[in-house]
C-alpha positions as CSV (number, residue, x, y, z in Angstrom):
1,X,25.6,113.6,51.4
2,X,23.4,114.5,54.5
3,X,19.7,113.4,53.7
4,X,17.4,116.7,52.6
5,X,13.6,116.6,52.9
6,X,11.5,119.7,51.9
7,X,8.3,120.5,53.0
8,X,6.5,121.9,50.1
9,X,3.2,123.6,49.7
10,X,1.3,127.1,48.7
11,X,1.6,129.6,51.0
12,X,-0.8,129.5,53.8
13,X,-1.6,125.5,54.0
14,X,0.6,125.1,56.7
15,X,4.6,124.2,56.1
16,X,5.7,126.2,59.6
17,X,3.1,125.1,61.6
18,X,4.1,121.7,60.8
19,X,7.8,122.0,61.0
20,X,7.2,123.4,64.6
21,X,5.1,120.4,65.3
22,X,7.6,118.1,63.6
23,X,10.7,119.0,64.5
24,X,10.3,118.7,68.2
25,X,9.3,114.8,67.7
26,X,12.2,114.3,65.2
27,X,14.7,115.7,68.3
28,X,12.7,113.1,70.4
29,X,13.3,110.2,68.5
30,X,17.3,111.4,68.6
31,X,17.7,113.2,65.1
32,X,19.1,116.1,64.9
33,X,17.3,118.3,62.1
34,X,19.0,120.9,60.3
35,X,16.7,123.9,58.7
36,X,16.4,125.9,55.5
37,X,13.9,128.1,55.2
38,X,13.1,129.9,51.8
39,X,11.1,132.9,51.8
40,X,10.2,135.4,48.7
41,X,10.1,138.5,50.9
42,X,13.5,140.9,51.7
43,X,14.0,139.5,55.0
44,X,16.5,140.6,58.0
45,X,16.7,138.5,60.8
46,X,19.0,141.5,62.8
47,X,16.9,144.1,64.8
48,X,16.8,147.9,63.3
49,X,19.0,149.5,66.5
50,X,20.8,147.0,68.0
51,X,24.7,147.5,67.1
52,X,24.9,144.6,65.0
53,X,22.5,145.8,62.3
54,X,24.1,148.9,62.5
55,X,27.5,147.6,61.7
56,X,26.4,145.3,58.7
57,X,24.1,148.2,57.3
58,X,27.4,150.3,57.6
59,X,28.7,148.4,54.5
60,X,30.1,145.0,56.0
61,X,29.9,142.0,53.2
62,X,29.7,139.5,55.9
63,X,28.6,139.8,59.9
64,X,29.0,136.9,61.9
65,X,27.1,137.9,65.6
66,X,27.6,135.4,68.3
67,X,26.6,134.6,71.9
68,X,27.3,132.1,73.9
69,X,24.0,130.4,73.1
70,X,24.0,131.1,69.2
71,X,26.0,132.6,66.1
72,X,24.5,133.6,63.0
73,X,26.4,134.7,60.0
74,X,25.1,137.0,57.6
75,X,26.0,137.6,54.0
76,X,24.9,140.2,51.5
77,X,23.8,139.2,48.3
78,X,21.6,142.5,46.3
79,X,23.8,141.5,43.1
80,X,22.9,138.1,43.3
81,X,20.7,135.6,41.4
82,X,19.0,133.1,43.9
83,X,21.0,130.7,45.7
84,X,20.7,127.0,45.2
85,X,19.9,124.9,47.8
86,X,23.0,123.0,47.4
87,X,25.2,125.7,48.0
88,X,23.0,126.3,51.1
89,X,23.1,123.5,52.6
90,X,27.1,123.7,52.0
91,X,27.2,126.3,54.7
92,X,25.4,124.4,56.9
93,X,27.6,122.1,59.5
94,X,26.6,118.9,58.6
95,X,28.9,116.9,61.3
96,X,26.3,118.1,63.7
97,X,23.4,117.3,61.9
98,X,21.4,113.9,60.6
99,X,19.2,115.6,58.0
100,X,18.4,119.2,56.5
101,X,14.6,120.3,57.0
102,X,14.0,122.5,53.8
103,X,10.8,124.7,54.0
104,X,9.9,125.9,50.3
105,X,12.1,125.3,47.4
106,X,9.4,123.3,46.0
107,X,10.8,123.0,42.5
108,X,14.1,121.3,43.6
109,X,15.0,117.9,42.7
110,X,15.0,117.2,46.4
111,X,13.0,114.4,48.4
112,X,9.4,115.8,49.3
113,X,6.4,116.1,51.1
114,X,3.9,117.9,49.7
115,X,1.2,119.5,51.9
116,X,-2.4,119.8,51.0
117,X,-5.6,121.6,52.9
118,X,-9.0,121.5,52.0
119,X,-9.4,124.7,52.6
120,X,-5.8,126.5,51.0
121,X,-7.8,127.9,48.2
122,X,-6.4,125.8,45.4
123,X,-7.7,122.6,44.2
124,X,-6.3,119.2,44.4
125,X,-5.9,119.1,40.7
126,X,-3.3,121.8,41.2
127,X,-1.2,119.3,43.3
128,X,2.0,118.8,41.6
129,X,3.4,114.9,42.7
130,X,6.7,114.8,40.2
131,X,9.3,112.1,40.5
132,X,10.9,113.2,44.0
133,X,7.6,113.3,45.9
134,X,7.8,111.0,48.2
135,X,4.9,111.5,50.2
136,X,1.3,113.7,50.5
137,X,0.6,115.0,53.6
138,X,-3.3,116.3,53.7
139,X,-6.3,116.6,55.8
140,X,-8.6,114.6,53.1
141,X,-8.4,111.7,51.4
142,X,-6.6,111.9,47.7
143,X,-6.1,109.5,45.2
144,X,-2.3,109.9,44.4
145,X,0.5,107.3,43.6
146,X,2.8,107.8,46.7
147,X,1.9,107.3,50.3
148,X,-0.9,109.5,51.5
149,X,0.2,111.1,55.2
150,X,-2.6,112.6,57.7
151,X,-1.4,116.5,57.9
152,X,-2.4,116.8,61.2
153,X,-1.0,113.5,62.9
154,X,2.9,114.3,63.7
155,X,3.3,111.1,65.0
156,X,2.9,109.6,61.8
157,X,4.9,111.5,60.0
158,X,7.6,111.4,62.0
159,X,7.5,108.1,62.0
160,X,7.2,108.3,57.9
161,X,10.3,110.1,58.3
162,X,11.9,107.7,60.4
163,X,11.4,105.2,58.3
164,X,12.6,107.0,54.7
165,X,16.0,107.7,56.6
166,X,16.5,103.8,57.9
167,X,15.7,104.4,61.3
């Protein structure tokens, strides 16, 4: 099984702007990071127009677009209940990969770093550190039970990181 970690935090303390930070030093270090990213809002990631949308708005279940720089599948699901994040990262070409990135999905029973800011507009009391947080990455000091990250030093957590996976 491919090693998951999921960022987790409330919305607007910062789980992107980390994972763009991160990412690139996990690639330098010579892991090769896989993505999920969860998001509550009815995204499309085709462009209204372009022949592709056109085509998968036309009915299709499934549109697979490719280039020679990129494919992207995409799948309709209105009927639906939320997929799982095993099933996820089932699709997902794990030969090519050394761990899956998961933004969100914060009530998995996946390994996680939880975020916290000072200023998020929640208090720390609202934290939740359950049994597969494995770390707290914040930009204060918190007394918590698991190893206490600086949110805004990507060197250390990548080399955090490094070091869960056995690197």
């Amino acid at each position: 099984m491919i090693p998951l970690l999921a960022i987790a935090a409330w919305s607007g303390t910062g789980k992107t702007t980390l994972l763009k930070r991160l990412i690139p030093q996990l690639c330098a270090s010579g892991i090769r990071p896989g993505l999920i990213k969860h998001t509550h809002h009815n995204m499309d990631v085709d462009t209204p127009g372009k022949d592709s949308y056109e085509l998968r708005k036309a009915g299709a279940a499934q549109t697979l677009v490719a280039s020679q720089q990129r494919w992207a599948l995409m799948t309709e699901t209105p009927e639906e209940p939320e997929l799982d994040l095993a099933y996820l990262v089932s699709r997902m070409d794990v030969s090519a990969l050394d761990m899956v990135l998961v933004e969100g999905f914060k009530h998995e029973a996946v390994p996680k770093i939880v975020l916290f800011r000072q200023d998020c507009g929640y208090s720390v009391d609202e934290l939740t550190i359950d049994k597969h947080v494995i770390a707290v990455a914040s930009d204060i000091p918190l007394v918590v039970d698991v190893p206490q990250l600086d949110i805004n030093d990507i060197p250390q957590i990548t080399a955090f990181i490094l070091r869960w996976l056995g690197h």
